[in-house]
Every structure is written in C-alpha cells, then in structure tokens.
C-alpha positions in Angstrom: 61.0 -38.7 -35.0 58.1 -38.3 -32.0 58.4 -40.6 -29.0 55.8 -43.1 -28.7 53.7 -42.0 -25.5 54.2 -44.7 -22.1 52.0 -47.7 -22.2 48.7 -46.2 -19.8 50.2 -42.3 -20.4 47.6 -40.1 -20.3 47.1 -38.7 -24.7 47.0 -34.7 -25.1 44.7 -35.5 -28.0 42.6 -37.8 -29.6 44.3 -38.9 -33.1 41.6 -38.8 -36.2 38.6 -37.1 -33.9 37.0 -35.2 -36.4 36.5 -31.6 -35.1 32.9 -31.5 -35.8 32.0 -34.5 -33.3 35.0 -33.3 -31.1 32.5 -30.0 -30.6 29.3 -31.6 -30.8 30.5 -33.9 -27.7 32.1 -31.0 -25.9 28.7 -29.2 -26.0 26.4 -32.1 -25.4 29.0 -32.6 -22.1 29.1 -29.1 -21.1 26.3 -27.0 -22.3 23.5 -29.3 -22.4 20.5 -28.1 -22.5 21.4 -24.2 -22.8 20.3 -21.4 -25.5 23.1 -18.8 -24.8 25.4 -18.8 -27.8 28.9 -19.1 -26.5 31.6 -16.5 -28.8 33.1 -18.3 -31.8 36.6 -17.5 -30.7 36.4 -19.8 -27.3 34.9 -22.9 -29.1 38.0 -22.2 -31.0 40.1 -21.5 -28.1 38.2 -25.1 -26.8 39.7 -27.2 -29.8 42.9 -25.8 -29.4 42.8 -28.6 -26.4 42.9 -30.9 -28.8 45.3 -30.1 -31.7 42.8 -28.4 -34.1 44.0 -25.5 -35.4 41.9 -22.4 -35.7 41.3 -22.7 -39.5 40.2 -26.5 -38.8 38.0 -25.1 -36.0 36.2 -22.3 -38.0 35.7 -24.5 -40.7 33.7 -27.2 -38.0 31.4 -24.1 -36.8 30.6 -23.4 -40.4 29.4 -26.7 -41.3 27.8 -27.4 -38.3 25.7 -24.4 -39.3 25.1 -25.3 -42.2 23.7 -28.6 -41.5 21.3 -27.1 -38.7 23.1 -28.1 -35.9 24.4 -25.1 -34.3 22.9 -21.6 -34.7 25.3 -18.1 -35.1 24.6 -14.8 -33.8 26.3 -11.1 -34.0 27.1 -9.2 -31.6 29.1 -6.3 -32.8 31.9 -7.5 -34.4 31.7 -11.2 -32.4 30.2 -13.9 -33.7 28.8 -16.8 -31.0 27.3 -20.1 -31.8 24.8 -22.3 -30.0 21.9 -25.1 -30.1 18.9 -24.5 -32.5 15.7 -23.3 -31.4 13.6 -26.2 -30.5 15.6 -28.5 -30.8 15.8 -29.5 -27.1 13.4 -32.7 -26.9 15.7 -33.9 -29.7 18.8 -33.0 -27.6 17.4 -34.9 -24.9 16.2 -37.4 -26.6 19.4 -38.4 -28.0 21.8 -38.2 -25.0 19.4 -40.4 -23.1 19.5 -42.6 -25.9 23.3 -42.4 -25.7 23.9 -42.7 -22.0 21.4 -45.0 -21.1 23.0 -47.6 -24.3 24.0 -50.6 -22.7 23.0 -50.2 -19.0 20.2 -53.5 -19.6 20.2 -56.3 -22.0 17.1 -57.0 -23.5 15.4 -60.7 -23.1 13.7 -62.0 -26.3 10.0 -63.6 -26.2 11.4 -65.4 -29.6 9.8 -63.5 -31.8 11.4 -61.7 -35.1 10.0 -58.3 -36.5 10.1 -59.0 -40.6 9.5 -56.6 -42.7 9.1 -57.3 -46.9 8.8 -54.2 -49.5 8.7 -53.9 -53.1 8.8 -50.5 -54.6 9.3 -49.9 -58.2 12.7 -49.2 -60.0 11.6 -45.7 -60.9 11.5 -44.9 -56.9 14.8 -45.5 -56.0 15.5 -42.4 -54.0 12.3 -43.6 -51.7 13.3 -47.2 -51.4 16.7 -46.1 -50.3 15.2 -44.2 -47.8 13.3 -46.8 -46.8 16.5 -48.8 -46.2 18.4 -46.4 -44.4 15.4 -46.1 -42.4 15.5 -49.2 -41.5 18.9 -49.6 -40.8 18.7 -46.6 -38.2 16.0 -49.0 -36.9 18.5 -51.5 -36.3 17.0 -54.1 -38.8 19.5 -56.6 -40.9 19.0 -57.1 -44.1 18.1 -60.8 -44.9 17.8 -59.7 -48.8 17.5 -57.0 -50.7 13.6 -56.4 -49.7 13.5 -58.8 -46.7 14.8 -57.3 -43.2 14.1 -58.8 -39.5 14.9 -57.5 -36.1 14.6 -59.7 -32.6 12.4 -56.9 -31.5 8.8 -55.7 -32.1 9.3 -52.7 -34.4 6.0 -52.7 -36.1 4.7 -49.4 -35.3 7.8 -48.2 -36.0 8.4 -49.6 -39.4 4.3 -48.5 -40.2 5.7 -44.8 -39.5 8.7 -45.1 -41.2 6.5 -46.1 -44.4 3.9 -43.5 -44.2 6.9 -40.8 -43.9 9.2 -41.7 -46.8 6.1 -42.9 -48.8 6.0 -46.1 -49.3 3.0 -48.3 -49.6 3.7 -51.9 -50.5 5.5 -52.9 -47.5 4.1 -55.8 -45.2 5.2 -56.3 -41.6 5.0 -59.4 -40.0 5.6 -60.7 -36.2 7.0 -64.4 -36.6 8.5 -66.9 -34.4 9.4 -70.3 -36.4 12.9 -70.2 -38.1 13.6 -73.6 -40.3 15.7 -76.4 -38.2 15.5 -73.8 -35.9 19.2 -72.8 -36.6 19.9 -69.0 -36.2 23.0 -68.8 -37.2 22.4 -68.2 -40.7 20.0 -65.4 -40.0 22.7 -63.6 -37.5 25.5 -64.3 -39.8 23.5 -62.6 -42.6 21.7 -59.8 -40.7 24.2 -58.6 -38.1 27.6 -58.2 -38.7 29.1 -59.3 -34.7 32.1 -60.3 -35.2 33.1 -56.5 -36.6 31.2 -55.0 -33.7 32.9 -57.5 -31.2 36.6 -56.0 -32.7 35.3 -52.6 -32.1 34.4 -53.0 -28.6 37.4 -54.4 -27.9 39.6 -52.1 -29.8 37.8 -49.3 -27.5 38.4 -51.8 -24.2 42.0 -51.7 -25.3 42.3 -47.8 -25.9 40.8 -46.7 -22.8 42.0 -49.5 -20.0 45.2 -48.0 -19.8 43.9 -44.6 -19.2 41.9 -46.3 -16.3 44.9 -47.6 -14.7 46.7 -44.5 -14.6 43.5 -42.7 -13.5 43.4 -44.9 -10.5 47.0 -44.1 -9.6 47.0 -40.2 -10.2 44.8 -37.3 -10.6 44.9 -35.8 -13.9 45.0 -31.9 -14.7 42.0 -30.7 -15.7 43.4 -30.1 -19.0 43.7 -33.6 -19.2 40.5 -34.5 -17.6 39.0 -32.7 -20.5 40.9 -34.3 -23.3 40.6 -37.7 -22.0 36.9 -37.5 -21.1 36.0 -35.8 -24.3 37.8 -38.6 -26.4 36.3 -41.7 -24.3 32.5 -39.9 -25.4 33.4 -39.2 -28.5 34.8 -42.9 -29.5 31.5 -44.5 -27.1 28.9 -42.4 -28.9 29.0 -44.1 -32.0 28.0 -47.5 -29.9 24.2 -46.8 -30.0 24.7 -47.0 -33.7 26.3 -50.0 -34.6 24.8 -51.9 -32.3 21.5 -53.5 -33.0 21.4 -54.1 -29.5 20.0 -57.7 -29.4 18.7 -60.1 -26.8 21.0 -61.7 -24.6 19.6 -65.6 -25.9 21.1 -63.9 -29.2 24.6 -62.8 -27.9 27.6 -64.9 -27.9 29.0 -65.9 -24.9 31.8 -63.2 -23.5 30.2 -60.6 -25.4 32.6 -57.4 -24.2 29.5 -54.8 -24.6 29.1 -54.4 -20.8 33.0 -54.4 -20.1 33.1 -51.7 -22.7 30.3 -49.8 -20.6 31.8 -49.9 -17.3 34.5 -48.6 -18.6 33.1 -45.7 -20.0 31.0 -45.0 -16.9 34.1 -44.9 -14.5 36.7 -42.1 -16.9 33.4 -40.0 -18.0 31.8 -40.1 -14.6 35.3 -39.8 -12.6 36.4 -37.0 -14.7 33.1 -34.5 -15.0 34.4 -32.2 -12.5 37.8 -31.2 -13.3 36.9 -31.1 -16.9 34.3 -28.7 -16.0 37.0 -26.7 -14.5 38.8 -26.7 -17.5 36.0 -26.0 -19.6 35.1 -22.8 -17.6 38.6 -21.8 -17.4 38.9 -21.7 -21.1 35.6 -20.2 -21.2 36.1 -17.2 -19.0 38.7 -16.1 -20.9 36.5 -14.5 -23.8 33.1 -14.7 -21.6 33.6 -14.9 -17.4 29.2 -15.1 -17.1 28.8 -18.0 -19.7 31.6 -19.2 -17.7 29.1 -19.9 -14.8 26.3 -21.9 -16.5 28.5 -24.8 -17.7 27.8 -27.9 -16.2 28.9 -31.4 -16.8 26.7 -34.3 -16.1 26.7 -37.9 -15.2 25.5 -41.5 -16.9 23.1 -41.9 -14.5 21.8 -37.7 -14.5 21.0 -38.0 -18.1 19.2 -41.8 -17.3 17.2 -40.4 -15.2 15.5 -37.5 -17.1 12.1 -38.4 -19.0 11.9 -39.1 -21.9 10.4 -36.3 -24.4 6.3 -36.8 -25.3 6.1 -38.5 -28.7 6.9 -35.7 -31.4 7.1 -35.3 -35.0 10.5 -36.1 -37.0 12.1 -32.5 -37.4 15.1 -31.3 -39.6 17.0 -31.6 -36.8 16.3 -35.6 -36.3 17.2 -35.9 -40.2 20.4 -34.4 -39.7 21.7 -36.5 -37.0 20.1 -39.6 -39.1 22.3 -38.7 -42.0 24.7 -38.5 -38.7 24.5 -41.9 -38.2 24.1 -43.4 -41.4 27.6 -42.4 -42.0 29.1 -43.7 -39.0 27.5 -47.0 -40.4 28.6 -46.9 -43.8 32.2 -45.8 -42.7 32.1 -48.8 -40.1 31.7 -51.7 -42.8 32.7 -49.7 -45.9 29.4 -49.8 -47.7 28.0 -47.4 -49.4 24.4 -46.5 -49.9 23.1 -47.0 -53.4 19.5 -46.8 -54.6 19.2 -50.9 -55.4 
C-alpha cells in the first residue's frame, strides 16, 4: 500500500498530467520564444521529473510532431525537437493570452452580442465549425442556432463566418432582455456553477503547497515539479472561462483567489526551477543549457501584443487544443446538429 502524502507536503508529480501538456508547459516556461531544438533524449530526461517513463515520453514528442507543434531535426544519430517556424506571434500571442487571464474584470455597458445562423443539413461539417468557433469565442449557446456573449464580438463572429464559410448568419448588438431577468440566459448559456467547482478544486490543490512554500524553500527539483503542475492545471482557465462582466458574476466568485494564487507559486518558484531545468539540460547539451529562461506573470503581460495576422495551422491546432479541454470539462461531445 503507498502512504498518503502530509496534508500541504510538497507532490513529486502531478497525478493524470498528460505528457503532452506536461512538455508544452515546460517549454512555454523555459524556452519561450527560442528556435534551437533541444536533443530528444533531455525532454525525455525532463519528464522523468515527473513519472513519465521514456516510452510515454517518446510517444508525446511524436505526436506533438505530428500535430505541428514541435519540429524534429538530425543531427548524426541525435534527434532534437523545438517550436515551428513562424510560429512565434502565435506563441506570444497565446501566453499573453494565458498570463494576463484574470488580472482585470471586465465592466459590461449591458449589451449582449447575439448571433443567429441557419445553414443547411447537407453542411454539417461547416455548421459545426461554426459552433466550435464560437464556443472558442466564448459564446453560450441559447439554442441550437442562437448564441449571445456580454461582449461585442461582432467583428469577430463576421471573420469567423467568412473563414469556415458560412453566409446566412446575422449578428446583432442588443440590450433589452424580457422582465429583465438574466438568470435564464446565464443558466442556459454558461455553465458557472461547474466552473465555480473547478476553481475551487484548483484553490484546494494548490493552497497547501502555498503554506508549505511559505515555511520552507523547496529543491529545485521540486520547484520544477510544483511550478510546472500549478501552469499546467491554470492553463486551461482561459478556456472555460467566458470571462464575463463583473454585474454578471455571482457574488464570491473565487476567479481572482484562484489567480493570486497562481501568481505567488509560478512567480516564487521561476528561479530554482530554472536551475533545475538547466541542470537536467546540461547533461546532454551544457550551451542550450545557458539560453533557458523562465519568466514571470507580469514579463509576459507586458510584451505587445502581435499585429493582427492570419489564422495559421498552428492557431487550428491549439483550437482543436482547446475544444477538447471543453468537451472533456462538461462531457459533451461535438456532433454536426
């Protein structure tokens, strides 16, 4: 039988983390913004730290590849691995996007984004596109072909039609809700009281670590291993949250508690798990060693935002990304009705 670990102990791994987004966060924490290809046998070596085993491991790089996430390269007999060409306004993009989640709460001018569609049977592949687009959008569905969103998402609803095709879709800006009771429209639209559980859950998993944090330094070992699993479990927050106005919120709403407490392990934690992270590293390449960097909440806020681009494979891969983290969230599945 294993012991159960001490209430506020500090975990050697993450239970469940999938190695794929274990890797994915290790690199976006790590070797942001770099084209050097790191050798297949340290990102290996890397998720050893957390109890994947080297078949497990191999298998992540290989998909990742495949899905056009990570690059490979020879040299000699060693393969190395690292971010796709281009693909760094995306990169940016997204872990502003991811960092910056939560810092403000938006105020509402009372207005709801609605957006109707009809398109016909025979195009079900394009209206489920549509739909997924719009969930990525944050839009809740009010019925099948009638979604709304607190926020003005016109333009971006317009784009999203002319890129999966789809003409007969009307978007409207409109402020009057009958009896002017909401409730039936949240309740519908936006699941809260699931998302509610899951910041909590996440409050729950991670205060302990806190405590102990504040008492004793960690190894970096551990510094690694815990600040990799707090990014790993707050990245999916951008997601599943629709992010709505605060006059939309209910009261005690445990979003910002949740934030906090990601800023203070992530933030307290960057440079020891640096250390570990070259350590491990210099092992199979001592140069690469040197470039890794970690970073901070408010380093990645403060970067600009990329110029307005065109959607790229890239983007459509991290969509399907986060389409899943919504459909495992509720336990829907995407159909084409």
């Amino acid at each position: 039988m294993t012991a159960s670990p001490e209430p506020g102990s500090l975990p050697r791994a993450r239970q469940g983390a999938e190695p794929q987004r274990l890797l994915t966060t290790l690199l976006g924490d790590y070797w942001f913004w770099r084209q050097e290809h790191i050798p297949s046998a340290a990102l290996v070596r890397l998720l050893e730290e957390f109890g994947i085993t080297e078949v497990s491991a191999r298998a992540a790089l290989r998909r990742l590849t495949s899905r056009g996430l990570l690059t490979s390269s020879r040299n000699g007999r060693t393969t190395a691995y690292g971010l796709p060409p281009r693909a760094n306004d995306v990169i940016v993009a997204h872990m502003r996007r991811l960092l910056t989640f939560g810092a403000v709460t938006p105020s509402w001018d009372g207005e709801w984004t609605v957006v109707m569609f009809s398109v016909p049977e025979e195009q079900r592949d394009t209206r489920r596109a549509l739909r997924d687009g719009l969930r990525l959008l944050h839009f809740g569905m009010i019925f099948d072909a009638v979604w709304v969103s607190p926020h003005d998402r016109t333009d971006d609803v317009v784009e999203l039609a002319r890129r999966v095709g789809v003409r007969g879709v009307a978007v409207f800006r409109a402020r009057k809700v009958a009896d002017d009771d909401l409730e039936p429209v949240l309740d519908r639209a936006f699941d809260l009281d699931t998302l509610r559980e899951r910041y909590e859950r996440f409050i729950d998993s991670h205060r302990p670590v806190a405590e102990r944090l504040a008492a004793a330094a960690p190894s970096p070992g551990e510094a690694l291993r815990l600040r990799t699993a707090i990014m790993t479990d707050w990245r999916v927050f951008p997601t599943l949250d629709p992010g709505l106005p605060a006059e939309l919120l209910p009261d005690g709403w445990p979003r910002d508690e949740a934030r906090r407490l990601c800023v203070r392990i992530y933030d307290s934690l960057g440079k020891p798990a640096e250390r570990r992270f070259r350590e491990i590293l210099a092992e199979f390449d001592p140069e690469l060693a040197g470039l890794a960097a970690h970073h901070t909440f408010a380093q990645v806020s403060a970067l600009e935002s990329p110029a307005t681009r065109r959607h790229t494979s890239f983007d459509e891969t991290t969509d399907r990304d986060r389409l899943d983290v919504l459909d495992r969230s509720t336990g829907s599945r995407r159909h084409g009705g």
